[in-house]
N, C-alpha and C positions, 0 to 999 in steps of 0.2 A: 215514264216520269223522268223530268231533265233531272231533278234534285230530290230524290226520294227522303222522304223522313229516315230517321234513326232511331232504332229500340237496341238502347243496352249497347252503342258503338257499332252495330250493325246494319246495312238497310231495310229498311221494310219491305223492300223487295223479296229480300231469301224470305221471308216471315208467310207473305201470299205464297209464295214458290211452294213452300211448308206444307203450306194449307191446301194447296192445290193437290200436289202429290199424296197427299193426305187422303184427300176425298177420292181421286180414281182408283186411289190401292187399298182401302180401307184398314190404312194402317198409321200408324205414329211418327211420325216422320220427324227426324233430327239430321241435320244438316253440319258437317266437322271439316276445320281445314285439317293440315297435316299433323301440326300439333295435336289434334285431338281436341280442340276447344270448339265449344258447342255455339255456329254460328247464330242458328235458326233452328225452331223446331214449331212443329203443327200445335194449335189450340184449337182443332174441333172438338166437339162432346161428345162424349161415350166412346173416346180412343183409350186403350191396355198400354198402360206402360207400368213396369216394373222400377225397383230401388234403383238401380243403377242406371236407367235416363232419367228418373227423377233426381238422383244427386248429380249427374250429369248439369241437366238445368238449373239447380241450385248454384253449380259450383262455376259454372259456364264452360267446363270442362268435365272429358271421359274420365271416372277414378279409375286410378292405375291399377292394370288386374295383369300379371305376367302369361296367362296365357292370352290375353288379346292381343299382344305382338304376331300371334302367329295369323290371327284372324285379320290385324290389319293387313299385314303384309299380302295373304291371299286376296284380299278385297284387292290391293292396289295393282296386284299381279293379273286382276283376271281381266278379260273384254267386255263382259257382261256382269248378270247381278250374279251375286253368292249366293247361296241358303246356308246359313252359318249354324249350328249346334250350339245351345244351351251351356252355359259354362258352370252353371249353379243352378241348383233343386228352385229357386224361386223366381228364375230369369226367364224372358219369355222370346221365343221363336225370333228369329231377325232374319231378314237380305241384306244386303248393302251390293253399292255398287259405286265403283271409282268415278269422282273428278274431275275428268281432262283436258286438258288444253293442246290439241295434238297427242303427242303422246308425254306430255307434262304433267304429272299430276298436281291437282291444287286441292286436293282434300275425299269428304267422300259422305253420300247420303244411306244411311238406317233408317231401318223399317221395321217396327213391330207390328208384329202379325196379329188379325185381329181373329174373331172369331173364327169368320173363314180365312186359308190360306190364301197369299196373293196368287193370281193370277196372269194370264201369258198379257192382257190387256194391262192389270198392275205392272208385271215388268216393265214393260213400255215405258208405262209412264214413269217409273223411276229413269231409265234411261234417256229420255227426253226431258226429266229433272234435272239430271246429271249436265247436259247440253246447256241450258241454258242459267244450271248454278255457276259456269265454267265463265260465263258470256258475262256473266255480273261479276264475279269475283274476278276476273280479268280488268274489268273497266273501273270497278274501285282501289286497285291497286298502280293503274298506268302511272299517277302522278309520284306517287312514294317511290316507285321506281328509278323516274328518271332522277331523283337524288342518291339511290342506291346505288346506283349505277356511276355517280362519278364522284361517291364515298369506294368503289371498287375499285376506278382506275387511280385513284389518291392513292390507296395503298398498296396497290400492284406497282406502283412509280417508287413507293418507298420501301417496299421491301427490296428492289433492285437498287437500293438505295441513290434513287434518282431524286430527291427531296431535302431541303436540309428540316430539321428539327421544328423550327418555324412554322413552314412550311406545310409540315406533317400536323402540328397540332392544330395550325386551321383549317387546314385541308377536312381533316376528319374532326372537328369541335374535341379535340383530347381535351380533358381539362388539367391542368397545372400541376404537379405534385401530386402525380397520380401513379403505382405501380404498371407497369403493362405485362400482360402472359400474351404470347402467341400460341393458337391451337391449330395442329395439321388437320387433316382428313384424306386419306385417300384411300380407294380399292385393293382389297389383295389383288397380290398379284398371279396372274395365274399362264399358262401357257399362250394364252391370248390375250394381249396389252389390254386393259377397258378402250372401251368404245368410245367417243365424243359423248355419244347420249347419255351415259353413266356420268359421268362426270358435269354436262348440265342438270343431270337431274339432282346430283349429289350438290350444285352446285345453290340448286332452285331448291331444294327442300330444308337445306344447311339457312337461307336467307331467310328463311320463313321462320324457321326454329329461331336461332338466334333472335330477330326482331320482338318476337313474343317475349322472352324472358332474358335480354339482357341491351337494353334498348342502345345503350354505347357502341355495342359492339361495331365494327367494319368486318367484310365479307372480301375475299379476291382469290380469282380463282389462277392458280398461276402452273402450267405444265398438268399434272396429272392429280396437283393437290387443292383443294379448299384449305386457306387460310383464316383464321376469324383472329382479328386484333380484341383484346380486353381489357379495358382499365381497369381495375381493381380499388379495395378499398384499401386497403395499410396495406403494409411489406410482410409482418409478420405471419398473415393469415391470408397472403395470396396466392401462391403456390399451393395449398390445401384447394383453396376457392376456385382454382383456374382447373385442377385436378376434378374436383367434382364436379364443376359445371361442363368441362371437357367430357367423360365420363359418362354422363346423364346422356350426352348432345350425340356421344357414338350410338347408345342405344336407342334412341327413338332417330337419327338418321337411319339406323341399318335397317329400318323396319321395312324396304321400299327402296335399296340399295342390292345388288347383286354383282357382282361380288360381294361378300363381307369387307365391312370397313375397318381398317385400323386409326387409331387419331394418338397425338404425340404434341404433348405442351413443352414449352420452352421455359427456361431458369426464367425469373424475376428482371424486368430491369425499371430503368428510372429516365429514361428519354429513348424519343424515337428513332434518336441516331442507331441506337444498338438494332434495328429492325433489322436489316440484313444477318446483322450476325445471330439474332431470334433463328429468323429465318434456314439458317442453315444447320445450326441445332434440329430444329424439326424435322428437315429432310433427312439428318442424319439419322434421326429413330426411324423415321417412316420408311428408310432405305431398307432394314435392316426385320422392320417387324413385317413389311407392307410381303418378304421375301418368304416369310414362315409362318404355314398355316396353324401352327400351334402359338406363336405369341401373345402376349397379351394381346387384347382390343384397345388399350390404352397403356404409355407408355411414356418416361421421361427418359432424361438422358444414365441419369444414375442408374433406372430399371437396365438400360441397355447398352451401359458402357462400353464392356469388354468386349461385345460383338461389334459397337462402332467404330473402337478402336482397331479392331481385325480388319475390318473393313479399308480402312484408312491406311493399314501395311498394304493390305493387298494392292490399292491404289496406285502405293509407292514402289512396289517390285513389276505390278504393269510397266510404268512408268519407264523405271531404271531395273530393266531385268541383268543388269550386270551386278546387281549389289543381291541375287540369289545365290547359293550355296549351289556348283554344277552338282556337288555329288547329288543332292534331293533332286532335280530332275532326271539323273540318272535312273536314281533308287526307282520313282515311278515311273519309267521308260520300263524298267526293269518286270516291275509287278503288273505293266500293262499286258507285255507283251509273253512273258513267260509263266503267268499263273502265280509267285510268288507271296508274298501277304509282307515283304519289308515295311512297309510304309506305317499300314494298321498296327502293326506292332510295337515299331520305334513310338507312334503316335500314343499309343493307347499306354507304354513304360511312360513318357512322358507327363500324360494326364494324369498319371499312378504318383507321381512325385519319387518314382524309381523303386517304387513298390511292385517287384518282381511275383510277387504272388497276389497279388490283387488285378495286375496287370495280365496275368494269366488266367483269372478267374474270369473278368472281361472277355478275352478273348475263345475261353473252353478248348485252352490248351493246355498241355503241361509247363508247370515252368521252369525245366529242365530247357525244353523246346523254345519256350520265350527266351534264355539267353542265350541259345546257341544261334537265334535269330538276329539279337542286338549284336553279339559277335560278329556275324558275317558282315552285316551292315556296315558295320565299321570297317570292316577289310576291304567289301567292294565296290563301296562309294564315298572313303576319306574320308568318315563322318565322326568327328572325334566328342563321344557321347559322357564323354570323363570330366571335361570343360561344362563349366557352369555355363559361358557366355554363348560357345557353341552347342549347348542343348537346347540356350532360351532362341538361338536363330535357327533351327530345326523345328522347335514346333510352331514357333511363327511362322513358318514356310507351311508349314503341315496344316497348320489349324485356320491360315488365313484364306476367306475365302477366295475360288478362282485362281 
């Protein structure tokens, strides 16, 4: 069909597809992009379905159940179909199986089991589902694309702030006296940098989310990060609004992301000039959380100040290692190579605010032993720990990281 009909913004095509899968597996078939909203589903007679594809299809979307994050995730993870487990006393039997476009996912077919359980000829036919739901959802999206795609390099131009103001709000239709939030996205990080394909995929599933529920949005994917531009409604309730809609958008990204994701919104502003400097707010959480497997998943600059700030010395002693204290490198030359614990000690009286007995509770030494440690310190690396100004450049050396 060159122009297939529409039921409900969808083609009628997935609908036969539905139907079809339906009849070789003898089961209920409902058809989901990644969002979770319910493309298509089978209307043969005397199909089992249960409350939850029936409010599914009321609602045109999966109700949110927190253990289906894990279910979807294995769905999108595996090569073939699933046999998934029951999540509730009145829910009935399912398969599923991802998607694909290559190895892109673009969503994913369920299957309620009917009397009999499917079989190795059902399988099939769901994965030959999968084939050709891949082939339709591909070709109704080619044309939204090619606008998405140069709403991406608009604000990939203007986050490098290659755009004036102008510019930026035609470029991406901003409309006028409008707040904007930038939101990050990117992979922990882990001993192996992510891959290209995480990051298209983070990039491709980030596109699909956003479009669903925040239609303004802009998408660019730039270095290792997804960025999504947001206009907003007022000032006073955007920062909240950019927080939760960030928030929501890490959880159902990470569903189908590997590494885990961290994302990081940027302050308030009031034109697009400030994108750049959005921009680098963001990299600065994401630097900072993207580095610590215990961080939040979402994160602003307030949540993460102190450690940006670390960061940001540390930068600056890379930089200009002549403005470090010789004696602290000494001190850790010292503790590297003779066994000592100077460092931890002076460190951990520091974080004590010179609380010698809590500073030793930390450490499960005596604190007899804690100061005859601060004493030498000071004898054998110049460290004058008596000075206010020279204590706070001690544990900024100490505490910042690298």
């Amino acid at each position: 069909m060159a122009n297939p009909p529409i039921r409900g913004g969808t083609s009628e095509e997935l609908y036969a597809l539905a139907d079809a899968v339906g009849a070789a597996t003898g089961a209920a078939v409902a058809i989901e992009d990644l969002d979770r909203r319910v493309l298509a589903y089978s209307t043969l007679p005397n199909q089992r379905i249960d409350t939850v594809r029936r409010q599914g299809i009321l609602d045109r979307r999966v109700p949110e159940q927190p253990e289906q994050l894990v279910q979807y995730r294995e769905v999108l993870a595996a090569p073939g179909v699933v046999r998934l487990p029951v999540l509730a006393e009145e829910e009935l039997p399912r398969a599923a199986v991802a998607i694909r476009a290559g190895r892109r996912p673009l969503g994913t077919i369920w299957a309620i089991e009917g009397e009999r359980p499917i079989d190795d000829a059902g399988e099939r036919a769901l994965l030959d589902g999968a084939r050709l739901a891949a082939l339709h959802m591909l070709r109704r999206r080619s044309a939204a694309e090619l606008e998405l795609q140069a709403r991406e390099e608009a604000l990939r131009a203007a986050l490098h702030g290659r755009r004036t103001a102008r510019e930026v709000r035609f470029e991406l239709g901003l409309p006028r006296q409008r707040p904007l939030a930038l939101l990050g996205f990117a992979p922990l990080s882990s001993s192996d940098a992510p891959g290209g394909d995480v990051l298209v995929h983070l990039a491709a599933v980030s596109t699909r989310h956003w479009s669903a529920v925040h239609s303004e949005a802009s998408i660019a994917t730039v270095g290792r990060t997804v960025y999504v531009l947001l206009p907003l409604d007022d000032e006073p309730t955007a920062l909240a609004t950019a927080r939760r809609l960030g928030d929501q958008a890490a959880v159902v990204l990470d569903l189908s992301i590997e590494p885990p994701l961290r994302a990081a919104a940027s302050r308030i502003a009031s034109t697009p000039e400030e994108l750049p400097d959005l921009r680098s707010e963001v990299d600065d959480v994401l630097r900072v959380t993207t580095s610590d497997p215990e961080a939040p998943v979402f994160a602003t600059l307030r949540d993460t100040h102190a450690r940006v700030m670390l960061a940001h010395v540390a930068d600056e002693l890379a930089r200009r290692p002549q403005l470090r204290h010789p004696g602290i490198a000494a001190m850790l030359e010292h503790d590297r190579t003779k066994g000592t614990a100077f460092a931890a000690s002076v460190t951990a009286w520091l974080d004590a605010v010179g609380n010698v007995g809590e500073a030793a509770a930390r450490l499960t030494i005596h604190p007899n032993t804690l100061k005859y440690r601060l004493r030498r310190a000071a004898e054998l690396f110049d460290i004058d720990l008596d000075h206010p100004d020279d204590r706070l450049s001690c544990w900024l050396q100490l505490r910042a990281p690298g």
